[in-house]
C-alpha positions as CSV (number, residue, x, y, z in Angstrom):
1,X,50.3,47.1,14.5
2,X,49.3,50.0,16.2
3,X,51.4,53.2,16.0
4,X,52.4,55.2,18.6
5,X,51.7,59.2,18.0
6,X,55.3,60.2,18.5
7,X,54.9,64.0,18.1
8,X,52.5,64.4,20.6
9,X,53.2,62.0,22.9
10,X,56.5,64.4,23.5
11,X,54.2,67.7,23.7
12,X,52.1,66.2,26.4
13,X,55.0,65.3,28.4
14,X,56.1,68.9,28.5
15,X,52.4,70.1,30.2
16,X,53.4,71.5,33.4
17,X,56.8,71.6,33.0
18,X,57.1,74.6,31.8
19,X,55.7,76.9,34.6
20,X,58.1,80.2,33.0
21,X,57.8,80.1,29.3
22,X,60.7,82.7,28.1
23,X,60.7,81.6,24.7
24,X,57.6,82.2,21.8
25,X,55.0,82.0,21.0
26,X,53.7,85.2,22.7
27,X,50.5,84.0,24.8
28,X,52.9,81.9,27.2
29,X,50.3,79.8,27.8
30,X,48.8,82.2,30.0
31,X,45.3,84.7,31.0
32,X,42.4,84.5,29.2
33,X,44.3,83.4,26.2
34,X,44.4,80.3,28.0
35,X,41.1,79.9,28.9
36,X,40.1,80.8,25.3
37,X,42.7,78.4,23.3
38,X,42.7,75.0,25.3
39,X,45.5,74.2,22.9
40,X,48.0,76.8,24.1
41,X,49.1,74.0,26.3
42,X,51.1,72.6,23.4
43,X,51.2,75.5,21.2
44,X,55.7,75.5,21.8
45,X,58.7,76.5,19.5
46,X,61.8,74.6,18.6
47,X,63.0,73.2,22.0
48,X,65.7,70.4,22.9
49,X,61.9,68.4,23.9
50,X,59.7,68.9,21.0
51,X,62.3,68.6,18.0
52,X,62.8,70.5,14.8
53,X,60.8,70.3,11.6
54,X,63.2,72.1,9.7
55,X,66.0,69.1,10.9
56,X,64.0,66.5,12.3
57,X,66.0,64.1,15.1
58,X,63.6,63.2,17.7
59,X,59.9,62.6,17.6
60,X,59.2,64.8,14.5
61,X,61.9,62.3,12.3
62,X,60.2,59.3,13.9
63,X,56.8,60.6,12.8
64,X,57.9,61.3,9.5
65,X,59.1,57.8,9.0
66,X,56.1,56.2,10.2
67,X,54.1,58.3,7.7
68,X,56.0,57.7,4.8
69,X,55.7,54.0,5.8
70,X,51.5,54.4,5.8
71,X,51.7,56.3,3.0
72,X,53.9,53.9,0.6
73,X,56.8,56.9,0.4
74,X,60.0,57.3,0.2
75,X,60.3,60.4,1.8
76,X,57.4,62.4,3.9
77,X,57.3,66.0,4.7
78,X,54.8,67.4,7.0
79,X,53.7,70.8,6.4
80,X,51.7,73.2,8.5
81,X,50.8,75.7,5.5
82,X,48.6,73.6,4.1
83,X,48.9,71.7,0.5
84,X,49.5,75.0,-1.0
85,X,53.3,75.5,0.4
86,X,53.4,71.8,-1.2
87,X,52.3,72.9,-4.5
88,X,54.7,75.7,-4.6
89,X,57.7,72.5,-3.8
90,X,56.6,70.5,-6.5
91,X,56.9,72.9,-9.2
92,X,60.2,74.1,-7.4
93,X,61.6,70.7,-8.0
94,X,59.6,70.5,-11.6
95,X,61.7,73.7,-12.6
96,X,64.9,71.8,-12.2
97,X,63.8,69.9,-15.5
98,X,61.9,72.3,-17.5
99,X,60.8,75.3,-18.4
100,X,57.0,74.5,-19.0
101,X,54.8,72.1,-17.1
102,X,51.4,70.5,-18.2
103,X,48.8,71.4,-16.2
104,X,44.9,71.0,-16.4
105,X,42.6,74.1,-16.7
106,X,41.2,73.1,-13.1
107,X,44.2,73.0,-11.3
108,X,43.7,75.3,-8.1
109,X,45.0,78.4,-8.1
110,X,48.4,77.7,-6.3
111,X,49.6,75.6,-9.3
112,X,49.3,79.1,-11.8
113,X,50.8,80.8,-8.8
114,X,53.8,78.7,-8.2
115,X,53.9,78.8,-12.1
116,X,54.3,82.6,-12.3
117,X,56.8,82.8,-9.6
118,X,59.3,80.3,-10.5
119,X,58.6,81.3,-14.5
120,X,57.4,77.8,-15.5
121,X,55.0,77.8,-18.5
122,X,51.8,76.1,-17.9
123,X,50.9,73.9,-20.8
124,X,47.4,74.4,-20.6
125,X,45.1,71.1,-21.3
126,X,40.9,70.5,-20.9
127,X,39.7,67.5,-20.5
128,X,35.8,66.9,-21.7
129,X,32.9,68.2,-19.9
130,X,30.7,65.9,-18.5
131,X,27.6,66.5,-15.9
132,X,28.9,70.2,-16.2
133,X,32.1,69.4,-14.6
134,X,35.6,69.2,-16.3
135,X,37.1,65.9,-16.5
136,X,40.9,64.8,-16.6
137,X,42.4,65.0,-19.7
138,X,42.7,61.9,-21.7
139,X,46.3,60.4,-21.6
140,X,46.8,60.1,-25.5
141,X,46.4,64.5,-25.5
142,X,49.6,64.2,-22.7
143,X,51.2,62.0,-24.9
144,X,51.2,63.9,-28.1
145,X,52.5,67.2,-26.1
146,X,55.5,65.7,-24.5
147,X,56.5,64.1,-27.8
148,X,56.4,67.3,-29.2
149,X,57.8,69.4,-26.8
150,X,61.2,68.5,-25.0
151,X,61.3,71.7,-22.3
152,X,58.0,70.0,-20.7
153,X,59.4,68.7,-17.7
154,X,56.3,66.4,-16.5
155,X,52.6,66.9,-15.5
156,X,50.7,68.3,-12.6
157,X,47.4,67.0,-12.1
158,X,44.6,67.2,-9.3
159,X,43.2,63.9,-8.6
160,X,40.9,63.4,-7.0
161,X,39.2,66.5,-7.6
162,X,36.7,68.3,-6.0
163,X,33.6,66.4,-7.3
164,X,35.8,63.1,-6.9
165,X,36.8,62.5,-10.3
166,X,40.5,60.7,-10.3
167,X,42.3,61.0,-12.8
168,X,44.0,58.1,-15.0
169,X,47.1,58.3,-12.9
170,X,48.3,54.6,-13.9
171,X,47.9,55.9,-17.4
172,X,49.4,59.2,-17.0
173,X,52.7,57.5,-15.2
174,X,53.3,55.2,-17.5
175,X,53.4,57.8,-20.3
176,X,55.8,60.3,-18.6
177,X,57.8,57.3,-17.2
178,X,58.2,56.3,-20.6
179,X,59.7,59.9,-22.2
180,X,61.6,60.4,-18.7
181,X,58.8,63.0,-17.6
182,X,57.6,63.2,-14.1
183,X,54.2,62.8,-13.0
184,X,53.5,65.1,-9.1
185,X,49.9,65.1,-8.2
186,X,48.0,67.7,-5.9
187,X,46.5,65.3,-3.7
188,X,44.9,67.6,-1.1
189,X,41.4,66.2,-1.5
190,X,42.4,62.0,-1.5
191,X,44.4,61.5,1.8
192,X,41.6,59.3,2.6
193,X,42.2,57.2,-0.2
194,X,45.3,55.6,1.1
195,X,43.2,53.3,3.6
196,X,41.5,51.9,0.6
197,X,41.9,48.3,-0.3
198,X,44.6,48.5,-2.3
199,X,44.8,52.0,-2.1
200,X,42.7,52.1,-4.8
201,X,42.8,55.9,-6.5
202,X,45.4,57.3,-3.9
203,X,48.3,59.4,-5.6
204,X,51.2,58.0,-4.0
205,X,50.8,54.4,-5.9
206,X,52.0,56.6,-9.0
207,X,53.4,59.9,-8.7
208,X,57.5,61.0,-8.5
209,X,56.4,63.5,-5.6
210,X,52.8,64.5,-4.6
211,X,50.7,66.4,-2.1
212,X,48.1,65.1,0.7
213,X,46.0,67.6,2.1
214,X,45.6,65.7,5.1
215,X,42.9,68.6,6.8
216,X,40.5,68.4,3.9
217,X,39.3,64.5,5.0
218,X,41.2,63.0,8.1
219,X,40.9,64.3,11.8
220,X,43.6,66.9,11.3
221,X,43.7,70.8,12.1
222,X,43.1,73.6,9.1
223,X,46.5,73.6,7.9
224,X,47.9,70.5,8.2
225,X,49.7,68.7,5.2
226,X,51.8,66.3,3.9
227,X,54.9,66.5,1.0
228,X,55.9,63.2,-0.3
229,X,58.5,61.7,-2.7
230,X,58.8,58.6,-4.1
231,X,62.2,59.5,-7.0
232,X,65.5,59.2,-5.5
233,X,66.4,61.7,-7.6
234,X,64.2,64.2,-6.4
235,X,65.7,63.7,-2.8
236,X,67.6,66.9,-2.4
237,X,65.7,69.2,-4.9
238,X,62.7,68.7,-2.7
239,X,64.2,69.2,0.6
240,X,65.2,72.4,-0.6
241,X,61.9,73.2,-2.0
242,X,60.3,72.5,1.4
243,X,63.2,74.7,2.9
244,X,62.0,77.5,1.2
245,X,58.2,77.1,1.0
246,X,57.6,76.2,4.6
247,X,57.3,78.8,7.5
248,X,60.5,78.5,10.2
249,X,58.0,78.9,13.0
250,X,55.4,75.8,12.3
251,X,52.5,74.9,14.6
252,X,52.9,72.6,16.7
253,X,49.5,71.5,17.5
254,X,49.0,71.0,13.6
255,X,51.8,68.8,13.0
256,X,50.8,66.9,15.8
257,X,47.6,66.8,14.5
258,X,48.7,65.6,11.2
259,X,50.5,62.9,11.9
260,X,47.7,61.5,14.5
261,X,45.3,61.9,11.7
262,X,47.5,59.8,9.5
263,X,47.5,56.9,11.7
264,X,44.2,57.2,13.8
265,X,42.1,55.4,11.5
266,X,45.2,52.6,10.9
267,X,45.0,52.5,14.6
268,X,41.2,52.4,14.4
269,X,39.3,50.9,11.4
270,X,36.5,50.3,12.7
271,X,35.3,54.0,12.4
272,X,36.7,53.8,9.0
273,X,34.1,50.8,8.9
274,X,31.3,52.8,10.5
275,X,31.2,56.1,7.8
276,X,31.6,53.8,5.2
277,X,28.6,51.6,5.8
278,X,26.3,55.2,7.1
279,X,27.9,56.2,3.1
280,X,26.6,53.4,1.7
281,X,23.0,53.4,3.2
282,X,22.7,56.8,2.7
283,X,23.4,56.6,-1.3
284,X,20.9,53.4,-1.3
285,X,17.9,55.4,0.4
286,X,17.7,58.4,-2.1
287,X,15.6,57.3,-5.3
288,X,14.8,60.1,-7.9
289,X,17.9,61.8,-6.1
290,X,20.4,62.9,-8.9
291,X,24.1,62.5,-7.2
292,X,27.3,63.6,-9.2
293,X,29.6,60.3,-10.5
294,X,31.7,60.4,-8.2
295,X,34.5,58.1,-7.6
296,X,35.5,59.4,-4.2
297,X,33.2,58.2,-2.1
298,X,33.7,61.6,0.3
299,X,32.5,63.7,-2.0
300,X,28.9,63.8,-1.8
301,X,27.5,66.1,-5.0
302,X,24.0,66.7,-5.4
303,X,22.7,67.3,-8.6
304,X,19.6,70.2,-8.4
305,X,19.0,70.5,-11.9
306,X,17.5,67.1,-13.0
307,X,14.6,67.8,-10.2
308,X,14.4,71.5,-11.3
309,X,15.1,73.0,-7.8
310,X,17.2,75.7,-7.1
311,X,20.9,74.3,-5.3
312,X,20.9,78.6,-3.7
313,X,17.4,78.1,-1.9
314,X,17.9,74.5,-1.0
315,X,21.5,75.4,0.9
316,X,19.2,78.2,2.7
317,X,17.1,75.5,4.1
318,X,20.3,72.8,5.2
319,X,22.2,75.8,7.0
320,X,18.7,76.7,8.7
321,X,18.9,73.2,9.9
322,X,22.4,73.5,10.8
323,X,23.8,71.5,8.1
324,X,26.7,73.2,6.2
325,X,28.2,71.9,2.7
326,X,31.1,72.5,1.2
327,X,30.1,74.8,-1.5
328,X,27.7,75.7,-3.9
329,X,28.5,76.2,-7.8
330,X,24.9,76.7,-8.7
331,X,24.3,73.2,-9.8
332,X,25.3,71.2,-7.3
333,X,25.7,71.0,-3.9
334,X,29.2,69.2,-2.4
335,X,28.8,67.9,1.0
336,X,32.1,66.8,1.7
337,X,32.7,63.9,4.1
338,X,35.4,61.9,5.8
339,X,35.8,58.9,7.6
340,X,35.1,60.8,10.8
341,X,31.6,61.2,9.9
342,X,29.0,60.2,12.6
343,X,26.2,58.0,11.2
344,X,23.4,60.2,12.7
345,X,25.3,63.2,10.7
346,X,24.5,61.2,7.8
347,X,21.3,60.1,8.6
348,X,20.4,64.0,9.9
349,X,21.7,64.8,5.9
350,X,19.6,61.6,4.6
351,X,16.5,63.4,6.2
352,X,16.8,66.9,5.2
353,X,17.7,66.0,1.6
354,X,14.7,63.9,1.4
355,X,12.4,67.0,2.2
356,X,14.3,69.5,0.8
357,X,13.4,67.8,-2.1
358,X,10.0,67.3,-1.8
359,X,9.0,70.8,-1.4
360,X,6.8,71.7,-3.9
361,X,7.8,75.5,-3.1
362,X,11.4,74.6,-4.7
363,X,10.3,72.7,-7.9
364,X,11.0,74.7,-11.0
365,X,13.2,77.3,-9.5
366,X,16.1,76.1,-10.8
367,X,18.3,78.3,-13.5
368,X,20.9,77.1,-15.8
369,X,24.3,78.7,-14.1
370,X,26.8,79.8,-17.5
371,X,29.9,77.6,-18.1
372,X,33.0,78.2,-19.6
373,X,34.0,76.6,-22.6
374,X,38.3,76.1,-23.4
375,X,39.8,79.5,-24.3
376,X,41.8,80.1,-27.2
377,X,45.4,80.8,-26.2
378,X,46.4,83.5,-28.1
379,X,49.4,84.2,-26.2
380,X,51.3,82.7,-23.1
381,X,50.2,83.0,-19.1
382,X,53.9,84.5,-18.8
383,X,53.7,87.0,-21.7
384,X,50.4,88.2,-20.5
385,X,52.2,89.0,-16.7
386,X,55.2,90.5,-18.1
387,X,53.2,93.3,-19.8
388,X,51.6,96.7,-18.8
389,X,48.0,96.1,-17.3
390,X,44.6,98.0,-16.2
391,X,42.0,97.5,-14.6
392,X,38.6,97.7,-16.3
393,X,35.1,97.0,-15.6
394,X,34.3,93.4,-15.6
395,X,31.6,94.3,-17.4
396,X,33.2,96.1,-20.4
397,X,36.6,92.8,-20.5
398,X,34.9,91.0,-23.3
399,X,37.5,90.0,-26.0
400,X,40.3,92.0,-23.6
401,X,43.4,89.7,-22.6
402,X,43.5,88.3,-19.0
403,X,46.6,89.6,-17.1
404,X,45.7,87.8,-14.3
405,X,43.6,84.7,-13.0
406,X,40.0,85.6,-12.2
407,X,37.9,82.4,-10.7
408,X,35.4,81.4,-8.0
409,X,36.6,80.1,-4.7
410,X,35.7,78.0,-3.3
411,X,37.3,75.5,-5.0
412,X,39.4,78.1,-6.0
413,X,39.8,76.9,-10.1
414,X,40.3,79.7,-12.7
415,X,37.7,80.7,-15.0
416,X,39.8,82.8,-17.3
417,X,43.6,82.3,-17.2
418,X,46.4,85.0,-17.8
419,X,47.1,85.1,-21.7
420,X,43.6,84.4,-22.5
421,X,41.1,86.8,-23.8
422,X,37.6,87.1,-21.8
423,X,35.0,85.5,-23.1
424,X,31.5,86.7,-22.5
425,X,30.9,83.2,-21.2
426,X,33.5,83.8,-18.6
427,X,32.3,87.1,-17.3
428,X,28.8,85.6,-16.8
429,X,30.2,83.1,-14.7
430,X,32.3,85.7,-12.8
431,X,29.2,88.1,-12.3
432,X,26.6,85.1,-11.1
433,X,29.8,83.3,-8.5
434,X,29.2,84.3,-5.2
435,X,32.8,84.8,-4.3
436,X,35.9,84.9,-6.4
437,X,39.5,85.7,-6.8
438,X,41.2,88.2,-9.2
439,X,38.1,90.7,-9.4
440,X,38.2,93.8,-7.4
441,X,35.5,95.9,-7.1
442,X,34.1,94.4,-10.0
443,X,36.8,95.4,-11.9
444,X,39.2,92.3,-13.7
445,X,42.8,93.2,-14.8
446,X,43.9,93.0,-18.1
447,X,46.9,93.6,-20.6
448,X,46.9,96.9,-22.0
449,X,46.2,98.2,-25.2
């Protein structure tokens, strides 16, 4: 069966129809800003033709309903403020049935935000370390708090992650199904995952409610996302959760572009076909290469430190040859993928990693970056933001309480959370990262003495 893209199917018929655009946005479609922004064409508001998002009748409500179809959902929610607004749904709806909330120390940042501004307590769990990278926590550790804890209303988890790791979902579900708990997953790296056979590792086979990021790995405009629910009961919480996290004035060229990147590759498997195969040979032709375990087959990790070669001089290389990853955390370097991968992309990656690495220039440049072992928490994340703060010198934080998260970004994951104290470990990590949150002018707030 191949779908029909119902959203903007109805945009295009409106091109040249409307030759006097009194309504927003502002460019009218006009000038240079025309000539600049192809898409202006179908860059509209809320007209009788194009629908509402906020109450959906026409070719928004059909798309809707063919994406919760793909997507094994009940309900489906498309989103133009990317998995973020989604986040900040799912705890509205998680709030309704507790104060607190388990949540991983490498959640992303909006989790601890939405957290902080609906006053939810994050019940703070580690998983093991492996390869220098934190894994999901083990299901027995979720078990043991929700037994012990009855104003837990459920877990938040990130799977997959950004290395690929996914977490035990089946596992996780089954626990919190079993306590009446509820399981939502920030999905915002594994939309991909629901064209699997089976769909092997995708959120939606398991979570009440969760969130696909559809930008970060289909064909979709920066942006574009996806709310889903599969609990009856969370029906109306959630619809009000969207009501109030989701802009009144959406784009119209991303939720097109979301719902055509939810079906292009249902509509055409073959390219699905193509990148994995180019994958495939690409992880077959790179002996005494070091990759990171992933399990998402997207996310392409290269280990520098087994072949002693410095990840920061061997990115300099790749972006001289035009190749750009995803980021660099000093160990590895994430090239992320998607099923819209060309093959000579990959091969053109195959090739520069294959003498990148053979540089005998590179060889033993490589330096062990700090990492940041689980914090003792002293104190809650919401005591430490309803107190009086300063800022001091990142420097001079050591053994100081966080008042606020400080981390690197990307992929945007804390390093020290509010209500813990600063570790010298963590303000290594914070001084070495190229780019993070929650440190102005090297200064870090902090709860005052």
């Amino acid at each position: 069966m191949a779908y029909k893209y119902e959203i903007l199917t109805q945009l295009n018929k409106f091109k040249g129809k409307d030759k006097n655009r009194l309504h927003m946005p502002g460019h009218k479609n006009l000038g240079e800003f025309k000539s600049h922004f192809p898409v202006a064409s179908i860059d509209l508001t809320e007209l009788d033709i194009t629908d509402d998002l906020s109450c959906p009748k026409g070719a928004i409500k059909r798309a809707q309903e063919d994406i919760a179809e793909i997507l094994g959902a009940q309900k489906a929610y498309i989103t133009t403020d990317g998995s973020s607004s989604g986040v900040m749904a799912m705890l509205f709806v998680a709030a309704a049935y507790g104060n607190k909330i388990i949540v991983p120390r490498n959640s992303h940042k909006s989790v601890f935000n939405a957290c902080r501004l609906l006053n939810i307590e994050p019940v703070i769990v580690q998983g093991a370390e492996e390869n220098g990278v934190l894994t999901p926590p083990p299901a027995e550790l979720i078990e043991t708090l929700i037994v012990n804890d009855v104003n837990i209303s459920g877990m938040i988890i990130t799977s997959p992650d950004y290395y690929g790791n996914i977490a035990p979902l089946e596992k996780y579900a089954e626990i919190l199904k079993k306590y009446e708990r509820l399981l939502f997953v920030d999905g915002a790296h594994g939309s991909h995952l629901v064209l699997s056979e089976g769909k092997e590792g995708y959120a939606g086979v398991y979570a009440d409610m969760w969130v696909d990021g559809v930008h970060k790995s289909l064909p979709v405009l920066t942006q574009g996302a996806i709310v889903c629910v599969n609990n009856k009961k969370l029906f109306a919480r959630a619809e009000e959760g969207m009501s109030i996290f989701r802009t009144t004035s959406p784009s119209f060229p991303v939720m097109a572009s979301v719902e055509y990147g939810v079906k292009y590759f249902i509509n055409n498997p073959k390219y699905l076909n193509r990148a994995l195969n180019a994958v495939n040979e690409l992880k077959a032709g790179l002996e005494g290469i070091t990759l990171y375990p992933s399990q998402d087959w997207t996310k392409f990790a290269v280990d520098f430190k087994p072949m002693g070669i410095s990840p920061y001089l061997a990115e300099e290389i790749f972006k001289k040859k035009g190749i750009y990853p995803e980021f660099n955390d000093g160990r590895y370097i994430l090239f992320y993928l998607s099923p819209s991968v060309e093959p000579f992309h990959i091969n053109e990656l195959k090739n520069t990693l294959l003498w990148v690495c053979a540089q005998k220039k590179l060889q033993n440049t490589y330096k062990d970056v700090p990492t940041v072992p689980a914090a003792d928490r002293t104190y809650s994340f919401l005591y430490a933001y309803r107190q009086k703060t300063e800022w001091v010198p990142l420097k001079q934080s050591v053994g100081k309480m966080c008042a606020d998260n400080a981390g690197v970004t990307p992929p945007c994951l804390p390093v020290v959370i509010a209500g813990e104290m600063i570790s010298q470990q963590a303000v290594d990590v914070l001084l070495k990262a190229n780019d993070t949150f929650g440190i102005v002018d090297g200064k870090i707030k902090v709860v005052k003495r």
